[in-house]
Structure formats: structure tokens, C-alpha cells
C-alpha positions in Angstrom: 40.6 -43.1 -3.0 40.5 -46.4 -0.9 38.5 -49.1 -1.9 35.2 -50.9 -0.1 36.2 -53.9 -1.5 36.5 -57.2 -0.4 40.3 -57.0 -1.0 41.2 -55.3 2.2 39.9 -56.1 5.8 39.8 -52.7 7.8 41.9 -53.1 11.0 38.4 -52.2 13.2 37.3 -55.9 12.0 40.4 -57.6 12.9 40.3 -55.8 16.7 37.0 -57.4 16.8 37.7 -60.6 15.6 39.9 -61.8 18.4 39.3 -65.2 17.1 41.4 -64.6 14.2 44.2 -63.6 16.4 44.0 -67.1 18.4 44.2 -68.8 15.4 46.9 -67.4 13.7 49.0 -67.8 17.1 47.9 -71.1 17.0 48.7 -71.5 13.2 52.4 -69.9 13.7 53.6 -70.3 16.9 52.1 -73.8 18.2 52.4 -76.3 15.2 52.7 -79.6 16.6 54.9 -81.9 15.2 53.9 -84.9 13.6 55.1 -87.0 16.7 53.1 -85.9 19.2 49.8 -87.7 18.7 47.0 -86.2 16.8 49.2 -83.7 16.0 49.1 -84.0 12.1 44.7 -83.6 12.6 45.5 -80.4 15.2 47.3 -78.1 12.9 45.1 -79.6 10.1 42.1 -78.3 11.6 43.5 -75.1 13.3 44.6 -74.3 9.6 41.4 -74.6 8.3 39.9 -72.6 11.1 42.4 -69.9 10.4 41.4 -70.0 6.3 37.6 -69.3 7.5 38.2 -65.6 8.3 41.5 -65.0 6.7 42.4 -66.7 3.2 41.6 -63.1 1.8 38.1 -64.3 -0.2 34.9 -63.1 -0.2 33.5 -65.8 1.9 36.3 -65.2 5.0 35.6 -61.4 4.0 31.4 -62.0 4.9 32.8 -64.0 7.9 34.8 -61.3 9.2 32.4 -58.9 9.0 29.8 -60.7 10.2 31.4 -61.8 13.1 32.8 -58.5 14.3 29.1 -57.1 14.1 27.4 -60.1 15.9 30.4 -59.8 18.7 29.3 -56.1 19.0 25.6 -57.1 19.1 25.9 -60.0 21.7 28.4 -57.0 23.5 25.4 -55.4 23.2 22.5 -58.5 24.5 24.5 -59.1 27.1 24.7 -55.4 27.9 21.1 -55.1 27.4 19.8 -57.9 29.0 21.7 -56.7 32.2 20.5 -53.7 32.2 17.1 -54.6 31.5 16.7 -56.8 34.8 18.8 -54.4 36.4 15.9 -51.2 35.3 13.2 -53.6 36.3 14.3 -54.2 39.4 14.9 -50.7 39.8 12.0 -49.4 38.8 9.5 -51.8 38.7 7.5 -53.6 36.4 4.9 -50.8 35.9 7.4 -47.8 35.8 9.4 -50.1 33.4 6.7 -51.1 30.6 5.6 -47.3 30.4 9.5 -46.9 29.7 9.6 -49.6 27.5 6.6 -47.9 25.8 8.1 -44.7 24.9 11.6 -46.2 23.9 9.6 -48.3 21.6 8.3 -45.2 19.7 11.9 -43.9 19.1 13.0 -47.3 17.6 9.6 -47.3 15.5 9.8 -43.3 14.4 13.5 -42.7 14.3 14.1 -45.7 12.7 12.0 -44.5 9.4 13.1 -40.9 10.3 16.0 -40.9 7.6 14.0 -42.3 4.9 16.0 -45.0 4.3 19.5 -43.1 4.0 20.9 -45.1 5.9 20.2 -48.0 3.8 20.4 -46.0 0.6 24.1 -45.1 1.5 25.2 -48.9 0.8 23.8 -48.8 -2.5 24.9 -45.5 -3.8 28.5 -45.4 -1.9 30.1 -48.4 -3.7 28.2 -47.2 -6.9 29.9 -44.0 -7.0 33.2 -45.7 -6.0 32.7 -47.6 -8.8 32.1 -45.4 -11.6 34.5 -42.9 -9.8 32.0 -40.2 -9.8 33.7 -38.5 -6.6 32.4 -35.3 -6.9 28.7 -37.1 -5.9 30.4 -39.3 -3.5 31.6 -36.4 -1.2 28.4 -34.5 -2.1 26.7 -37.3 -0.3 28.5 -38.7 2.3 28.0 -34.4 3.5 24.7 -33.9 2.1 22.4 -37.0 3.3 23.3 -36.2 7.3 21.7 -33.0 6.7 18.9 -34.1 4.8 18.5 -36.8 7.8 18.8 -34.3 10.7 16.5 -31.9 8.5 13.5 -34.3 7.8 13.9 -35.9 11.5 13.7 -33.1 13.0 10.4 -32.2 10.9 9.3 -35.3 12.2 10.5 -35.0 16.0 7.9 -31.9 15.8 5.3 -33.7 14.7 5.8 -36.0 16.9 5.4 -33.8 20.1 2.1 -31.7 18.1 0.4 -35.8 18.2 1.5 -35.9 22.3 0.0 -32.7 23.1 -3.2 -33.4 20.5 -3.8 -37.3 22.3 -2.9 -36.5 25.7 -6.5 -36.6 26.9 -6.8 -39.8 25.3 -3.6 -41.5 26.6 -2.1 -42.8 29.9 -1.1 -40.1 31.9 1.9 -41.8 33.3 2.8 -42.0 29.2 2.8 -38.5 28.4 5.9 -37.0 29.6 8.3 -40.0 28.8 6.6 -39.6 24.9 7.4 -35.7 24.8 11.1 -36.5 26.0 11.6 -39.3 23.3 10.9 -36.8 20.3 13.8 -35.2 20.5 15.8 -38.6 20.7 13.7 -39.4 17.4 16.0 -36.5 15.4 19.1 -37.8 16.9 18.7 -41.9 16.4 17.8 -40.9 12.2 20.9 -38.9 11.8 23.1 -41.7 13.8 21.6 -43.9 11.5 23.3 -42.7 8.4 26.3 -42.3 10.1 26.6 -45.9 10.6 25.1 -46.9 7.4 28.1 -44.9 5.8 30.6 -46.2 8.4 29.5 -49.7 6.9 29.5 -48.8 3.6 33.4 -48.7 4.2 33.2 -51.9 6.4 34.0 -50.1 9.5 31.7 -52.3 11.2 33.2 -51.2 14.8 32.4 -47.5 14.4 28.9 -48.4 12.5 27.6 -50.2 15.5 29.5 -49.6 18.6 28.5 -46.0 19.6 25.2 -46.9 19.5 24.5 -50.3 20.3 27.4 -51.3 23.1 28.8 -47.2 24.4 24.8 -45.9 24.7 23.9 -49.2 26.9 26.7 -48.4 28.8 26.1 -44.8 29.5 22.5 -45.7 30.0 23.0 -48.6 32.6 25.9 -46.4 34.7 23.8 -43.4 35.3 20.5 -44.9 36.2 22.7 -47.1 38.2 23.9 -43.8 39.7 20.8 -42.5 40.5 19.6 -45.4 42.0 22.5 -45.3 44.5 21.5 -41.6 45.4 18.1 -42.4 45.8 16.9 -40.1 42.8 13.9 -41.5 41.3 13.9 -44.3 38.6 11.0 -44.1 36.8 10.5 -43.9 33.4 10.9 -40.1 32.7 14.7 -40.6 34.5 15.2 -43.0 32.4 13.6 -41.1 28.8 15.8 -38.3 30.2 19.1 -40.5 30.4 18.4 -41.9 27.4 18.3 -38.6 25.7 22.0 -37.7 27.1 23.4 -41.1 26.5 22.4 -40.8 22.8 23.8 -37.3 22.3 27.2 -38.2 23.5 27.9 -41.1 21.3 26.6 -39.6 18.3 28.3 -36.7 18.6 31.8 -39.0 19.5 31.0 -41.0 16.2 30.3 -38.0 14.0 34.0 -36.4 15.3 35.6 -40.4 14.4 34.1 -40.8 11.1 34.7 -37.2 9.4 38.9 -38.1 11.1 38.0 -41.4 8.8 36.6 -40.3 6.5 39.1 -37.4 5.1 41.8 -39.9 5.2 40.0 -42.3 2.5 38.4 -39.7 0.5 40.0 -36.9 -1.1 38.9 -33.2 -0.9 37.6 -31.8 -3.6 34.3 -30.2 -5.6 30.7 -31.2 -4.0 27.9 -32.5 -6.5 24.5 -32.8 -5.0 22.2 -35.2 -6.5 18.9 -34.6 -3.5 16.4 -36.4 -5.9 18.3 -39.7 -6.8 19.0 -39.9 -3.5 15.7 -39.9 -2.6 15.1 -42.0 -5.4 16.8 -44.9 -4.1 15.6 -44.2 -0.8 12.4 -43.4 -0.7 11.4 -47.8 -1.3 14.0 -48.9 1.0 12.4 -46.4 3.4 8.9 -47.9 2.6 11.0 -51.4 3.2 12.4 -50.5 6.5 9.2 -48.8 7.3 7.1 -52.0 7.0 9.7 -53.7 8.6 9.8 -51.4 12.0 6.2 -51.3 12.2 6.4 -55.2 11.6 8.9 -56.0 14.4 7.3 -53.3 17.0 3.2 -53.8 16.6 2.8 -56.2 18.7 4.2 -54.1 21.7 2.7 -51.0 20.5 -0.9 -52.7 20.3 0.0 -54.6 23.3 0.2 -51.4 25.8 -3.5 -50.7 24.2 -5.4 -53.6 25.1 -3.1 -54.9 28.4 -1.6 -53.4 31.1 2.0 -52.1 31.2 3.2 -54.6 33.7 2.1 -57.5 30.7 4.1 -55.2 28.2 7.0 -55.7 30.0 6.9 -59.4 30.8 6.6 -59.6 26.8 9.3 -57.7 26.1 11.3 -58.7 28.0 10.6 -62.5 26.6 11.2 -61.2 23.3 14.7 -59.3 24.4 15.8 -62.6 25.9 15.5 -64.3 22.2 17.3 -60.9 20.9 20.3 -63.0 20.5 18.8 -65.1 17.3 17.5 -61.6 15.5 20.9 -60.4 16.4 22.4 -62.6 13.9 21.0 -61.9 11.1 21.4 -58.3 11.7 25.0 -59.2 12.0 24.7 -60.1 8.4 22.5 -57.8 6.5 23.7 -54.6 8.1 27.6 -55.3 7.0 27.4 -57.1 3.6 24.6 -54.9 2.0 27.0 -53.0 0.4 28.6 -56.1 -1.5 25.7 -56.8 -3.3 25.4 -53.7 -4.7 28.9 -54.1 -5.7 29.2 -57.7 -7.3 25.7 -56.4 -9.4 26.9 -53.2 -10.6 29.9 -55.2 -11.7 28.0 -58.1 -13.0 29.4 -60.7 -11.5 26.4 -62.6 -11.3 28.1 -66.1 -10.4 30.0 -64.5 -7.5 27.0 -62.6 -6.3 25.2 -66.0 -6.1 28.1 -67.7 -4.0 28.0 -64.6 -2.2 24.2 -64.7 -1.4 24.2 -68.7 -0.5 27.3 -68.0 2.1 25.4 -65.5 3.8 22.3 -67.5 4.3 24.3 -69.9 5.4 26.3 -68.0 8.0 22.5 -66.9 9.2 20.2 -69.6 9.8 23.2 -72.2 11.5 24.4 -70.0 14.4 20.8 -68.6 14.3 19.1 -72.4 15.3 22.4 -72.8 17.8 21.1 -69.8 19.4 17.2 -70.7 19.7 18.4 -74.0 20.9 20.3 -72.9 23.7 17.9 -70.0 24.6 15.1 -72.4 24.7 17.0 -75.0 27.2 17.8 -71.6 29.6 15.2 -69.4 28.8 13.5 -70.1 32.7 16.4 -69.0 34.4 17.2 -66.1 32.3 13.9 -64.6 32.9 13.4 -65.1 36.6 16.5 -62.6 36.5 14.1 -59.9 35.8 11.9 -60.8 38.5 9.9 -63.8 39.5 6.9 -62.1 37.2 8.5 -62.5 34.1 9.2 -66.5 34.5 5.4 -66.4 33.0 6.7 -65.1 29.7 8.4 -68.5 29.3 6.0 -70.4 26.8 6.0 -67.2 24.3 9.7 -68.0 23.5 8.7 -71.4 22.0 6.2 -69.6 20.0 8.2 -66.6 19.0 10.9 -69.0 17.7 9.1 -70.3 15.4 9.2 -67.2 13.3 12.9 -66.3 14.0 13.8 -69.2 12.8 11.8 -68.6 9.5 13.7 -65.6 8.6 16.9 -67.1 9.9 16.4 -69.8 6.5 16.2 -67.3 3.6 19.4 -64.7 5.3 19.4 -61.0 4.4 16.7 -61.9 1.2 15.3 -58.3 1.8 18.7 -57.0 1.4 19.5 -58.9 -1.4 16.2 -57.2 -3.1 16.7 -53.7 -2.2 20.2 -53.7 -3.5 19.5 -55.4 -7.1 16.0 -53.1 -7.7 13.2 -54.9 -6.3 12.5 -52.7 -3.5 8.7 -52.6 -5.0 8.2 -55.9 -5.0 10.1 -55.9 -1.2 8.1 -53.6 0.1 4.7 -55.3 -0.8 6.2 -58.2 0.8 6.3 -56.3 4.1 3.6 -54.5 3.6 1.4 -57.7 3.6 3.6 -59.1 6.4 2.7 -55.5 8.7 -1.1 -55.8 7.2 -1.6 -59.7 8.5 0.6 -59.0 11.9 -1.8 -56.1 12.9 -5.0 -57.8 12.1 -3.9 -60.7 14.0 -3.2 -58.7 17.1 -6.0 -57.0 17.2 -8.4 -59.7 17.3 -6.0 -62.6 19.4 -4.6 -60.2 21.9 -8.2 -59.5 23.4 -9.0 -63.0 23.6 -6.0 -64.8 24.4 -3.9 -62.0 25.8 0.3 -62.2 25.3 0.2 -65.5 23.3 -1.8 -63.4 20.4 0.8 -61.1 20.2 3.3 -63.7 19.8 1.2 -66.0 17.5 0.6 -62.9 15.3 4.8 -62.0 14.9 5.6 -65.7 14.6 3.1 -66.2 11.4 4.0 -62.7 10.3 7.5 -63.9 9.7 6.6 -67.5 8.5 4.7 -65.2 5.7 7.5 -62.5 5.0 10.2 -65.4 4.7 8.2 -67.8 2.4 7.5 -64.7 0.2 11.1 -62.8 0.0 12.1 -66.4 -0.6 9.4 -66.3 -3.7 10.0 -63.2 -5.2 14.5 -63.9 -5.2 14.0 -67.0 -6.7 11.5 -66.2 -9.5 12.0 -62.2 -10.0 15.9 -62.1 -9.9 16.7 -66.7 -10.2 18.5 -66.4 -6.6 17.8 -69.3 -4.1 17.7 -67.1 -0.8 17.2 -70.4 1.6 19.4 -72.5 3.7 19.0 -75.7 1.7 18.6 -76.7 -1.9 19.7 -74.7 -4.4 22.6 -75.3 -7.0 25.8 -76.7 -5.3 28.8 -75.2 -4.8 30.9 -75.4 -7.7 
């Protein structure tokens, strides 16, 4: 059985990392002598550059990870953010909201689909690696896809009953996109635990890639196809591409991680533990449900008071600053796991080194990135359109709130892993509650800038609390500075 430790970096990291590569080059190959001027300071600094990913300790292990999921996520921006200007160009501002719309609903839904598995597979994985209680392991590493696919699918259904129920009270131009994206709900859930298991064993790579960087891909080469033979690009080609696209790449990460998978975990007896599963699930799910309906509300209330040519000037502001959230994914999706580990080991005083290096490694690169999106957020947009160059102030607003959850890291994580998912979830929960009420009543008066007033005091809130309840429920200092120094 291989470890999930931090005492082996898998090989998908160090592809990513290319970085690490450089330096070592550098490091081996390229010392200067001390003659040559400076060159004493050079291979001084290209050392210590070199010790930041790779000295083998759990700081250069949160680096590496980290950094191989933000390079697939900026993979993925950049990917995005070209094809976004490239499908709104394509298919107009109009066509592309309603689009934007009914993608929207498949992040929201299929992201709460699993219940949390996903999640709950970085806390329960390294437990049962720990305590070597195999038998569960491989009971549910098979059993939670199924649950996922089972309860998604459940939920697909419903979703498609709610279409047909509301179509006389919805756009018309909304309802077939909608009926297409419930079956895209089933399959983002079960991809979902996939990754959070690929994770779980820090194959960062396979966790992210298929979906985030190989579905963009897929997505922008066949709309661009049917573009170039004059097939329509509206927004059910585009739900329909979408569907494809995300059936291929999950079913080419299932076939990668079960190859994976048997070669790290032996075959044997199946235990099946469906209730403790759920157990640990079911308040991350309320977590991560808060959370989706947190990050999406404003678009989803949006499209009911404005028209869809304003949701997509919004969104597409808010995809521009994707970059900053990016980060901090980068962070809380790969280290999750190493929480769990360092508390069910109780190693409290490397858990708290653990915690301050990952805020760390989110707010700095996090305020880089609002900087420089700020000073070239104008010209980014007008590469949607000349329309969208409107959306500019809402970035400085938006910011504001990125940059508050940027300063306490992956808090939430932190709480989900060591038991507080209660206390977590009321934290979102209150965050959702004063996010909705604030849309409601500013986006009818002051139009986009109440949707992005509401999000950027939403997150102000959620930070200052999850900063609250890890310092006073579990003595943690989740925020970028103060704090006990490094010993």
C-alpha cells in the first residue's frame, strides 16, 4: 500500500512543475564560479529557489502541489478566457448569457450533486490509510462513485421535472439549454469524486486536468468547428457540446485512475461503510452547498431582474478576475487531505506550520494577481466585445472581496477536516443568507454594481468569521499576518 504522505512527490506534480526542472538544471549544471561576478549571490539564490519545491518538507511538499494545480487552473483561465471571447463573439452577447445561464445551473447543482464525496474522500482516504483499515478503503474508493452517479442521477431527474413544471414561467430561449444541462448535472457529481480521490493521492494532474484544461479544449475546438461550417452557435450547440465534451474526459479519467489506482492499492475483501460516509459528508455537503450557492447567486438572480446581455457582461468581469479565486483553489483542493492527516496523527505543531504556510502561499500571489488584473483589466475585456469594456469598474469592487478570502487561505478546509463542519456551515450559511438579501434589493436599484457590492461583502463576512471560529474553536490563526512566529 503506497502512502499519501508528504514523503513522496507523485511524478504527475513534478511534470507540472517545470519550474522545478529549471532549477535543478540551473543548480547542477550551471554553478558559477566564484570568479565570475555575482556569481557566489547566483547560485546562492538559485539554491534557495530550488529548496522551495524540492528539500523533501512539508512546506516545498504544499508548494509543489499547489503549484502544479494553479498551473493547471491558469492552463485552464487562459483556456477559458479564450474561449469565452471567442463564444461571444460567436454567438453573441444574448445567445451567450442564456448559455452562460444554463452552464451556471450545472456548476450550482452538480456541484452539490455528490453530497460532498468528493470532499469527504480527503478526509476518510488518509484516515483509512492511516489506521490501515483496507478492507473500507477499497470499499470506498468503489462504493462512493456509485453512490455519486446514483444520487446525481436522482437529482438530474428532478432537475428536468422543475424545467418542464416552470417552463410557462421562464424564458423561452432558456428552456431547452436547461433540459440539456440535467444530464451534464449526473456526470460533473461523479467526476467530482473522481478527482477528489485522485487528490486524495496527490495526483493533482489527473484530479484537475480532465476537467478543467481537456473539457475547455474539446469545448472551444468543436464550437469552433461549427462556426467554420456555418452550423448555428447558440446556446443549445453549445449545452449540446458541452454535454459531449464532459462525457469524454470523464470517462478517459475513470479508465486512468482505476490503471492508478490498482497499482497503489491492493486487491482484496470490500467493506462498505454507506452511513459514515454520509456522516462525514453530509456537513461538508451543506459547506460546499452554501458555498456554490454563495459564489453563483448573484448570476442566477441577475438573469431574473436584468437582461441576458447584462449577465454576460458580468460574468464575464468576474471570469476575467477568475485568476485570483483560482489560487486559492489551487491550495484548498490539493492539501485538504494533509490536514486530516497531521490531525489524526496529532501533530498539532506541524499542522499549525502547515496551516500558516498555506495561507501564506494564498493571499501573496493572490494580491500579485488583483494587482496586475486591475492595471489590464480594460483591455482584457474589450476582447469580448466593445460591450463588455462597461463591466470595468465591478472588478475594483469584486476585488475587494477576493482579496478577503485570499487573507485567511483554505480556513474552510481547515474546519471541515478537524470537525467543525457545523460551525463551517453556519458560516456560509449566513454568508449565502446576507449575499441574497443584498441582491435582491441593490440589483433593482443599482443594477450590476449590486450584484457585485452584495459578493464583495459576502466574502468580507465569510472571511472575518472562518477566521473567528479557527482561532477561538480549534486556537489556529488562519490569516496572513500576526500570529505566532515561526519557530
Amino acid at each position: 500500500m503506497a502512502s499519501i504522505g508528504s514523503e513522496q512527490a507523485p511524478r504527475s506534480v513534478w511534470r507540472s512543475s517545470w519550474c522545478i526542472a529549471s532549477l535543478a538544471y540551473w543548480r547542477s549544471s550551471w554553478r558559477l564560479s566564484s570568479s565570475v561576478p555575482w556569481g557566489e549571490e547566483i547560485n546562492s539564490a538559485v539554491a534557495r529557489g530550488y529548496a522551495l519545491f524540492a528539500d523533501g518538507s512539508d512546506s516545498s511538499l504544499v508548494r509543489r502541489l499547489a503549484g502544479a494545480a494553479f498551473i493547471i487552473r491558469v492552463a485552464s483561465a487562459a483556456i477559458a478566457f479564450i474561449s469565452q471571447i471567442l463564444l461571444a463573439r460567436w454567438m453573441g452577447s444574448f445567445e451567450f448569457g442564456v448559455y452562460i445561464y444554463a452552464w451556471t445551473w450545472v456548476l450550482l447543482i452538480g456541484g452539490m450533486a455528490d453530497l460532498g464525496l468528493a470532499s469527504a474522500a480527503q478526509r476518510l482516504i488518509p484516515e483509512y490509510t492511516e489506521h490501515k483499515k483496507f478492507a473500507l478503503l477499497r470499499g470506498f474508493l468503489s462504493g462512493s462513485r456509485w453512490m455519486a452517479l446514483v444520487i446525481s442521477s436522482l437529482v438530474a431527474g428532478a432537475g428536468a421535472i422543475a424545467v418542464r413544471l416552470l417552463s410557462p414561467h421562464i424564458d423561452p430561449a432558456t428552456i431547452v439549454p436547461l433540459y440539456l444541462s440535467c444530464p451534464m448535472v449526473a456526470m460533473f457529481a461523479l467526476w467530482q469524486v473522481l478527482g477528489g480521490i485522485a487528490r486524495s493521492y496527490n495526483w493533482v494532474n489527473l484530479g484537475l486536468s480532465p476537467v478543467y484544461v481537456l473539457r475547455q479544449l474539446m469545448l472551444l475546438v468543436l464550437m469552433g468547428l461549427a462556426y467554420a461550417f456555418g452550423l448555428p452557435t447558440d446556446a443549445v450547440t453549445a449545452t449540446i457540446v458541452g454535454v459531449i465534451t464532459l462525457l469524454s474526459v470523464g470517462v478517459g479519467q475513470l479508465v486512468i485512475l482505476n490503471r492508478r489506482l490498482a497499482g497503489v492499492v491492493e486487491s482484496g475483501p470490500r467493506a462498505y461503510e454507506p452511513r459514515a460516509w454520509l456522516a462525514v459528508s453530509a456537513p461538508i455537503f451543506v459547506v460546499e452547498a452554501f458555498y456554490l450557492l454563495l459564489s453563483y447567486s448573484d448570476v442566477i438572480v441577475l438573469q431574473q431582474f436584468r437582461p441576458a446581455n447584462e449577465v454576460a457582461i458580468y460574468y464575464a468581469t468576474v471570469k476575467t478576475l477568475a485568476l485570483v479565486a483560482f489560487i486559492y483553489y489551487s491550495v484548498a483542493q490539493t492539501i485538504a487531505h494533509k490536514f486530516a492527516e497531521y490531525h489524526v496523527t496529532g501533530e498539532r505543531q506541524r499542522l499549525a506550520a502547515f496551516v500558516k504556510q498555506s495561507v501564506r502561499l494564498t493571499f501573496w500571489p493572490s494580491l500579485a494577481a488583483i494587482v496586475f488584473l486591475l492595471v489590464f483589466g480594460r483591455p482584457l475585456l474589450r476582447l469580448y466585445g466593445p460591450d463588455f469594456v462597461s463591466g470595468y469598474y465591478l472588478m475594483f469592487i469584486i476585488a475587494i472581496g477576493l482579496l478577503a478570502r485570499a487573507s485567511v487561505g483554505p480556513a474552510e478546509r481547515l474546519l471541515n477536516m478537524l470537525g467543525e463542519r457545523r460551525s463551517c456551515a453556519l458560516v456560509y450559511g449566513a454568508s449565502f443568507a446576507l449575499d441574497l438579501v443584498l441582491c435582491v434589493v441593490l440589483i433593482p436599484r443599482i443594477g450590476l454594481a449590486g450584484a457585485a457590492v452584495a459578493s464583495s461583502v459576502a466574502l468580507v463576512f465569510e472571511s472575518a468569521c472562518l477566521f473567528a471560529v479557527a482561532k477561538y474553536r480549534l486556537g489556529f490563526h488562519c490569516f496572513v499576518f500576526g500570529g505566532p512566529k515561526d519557530t
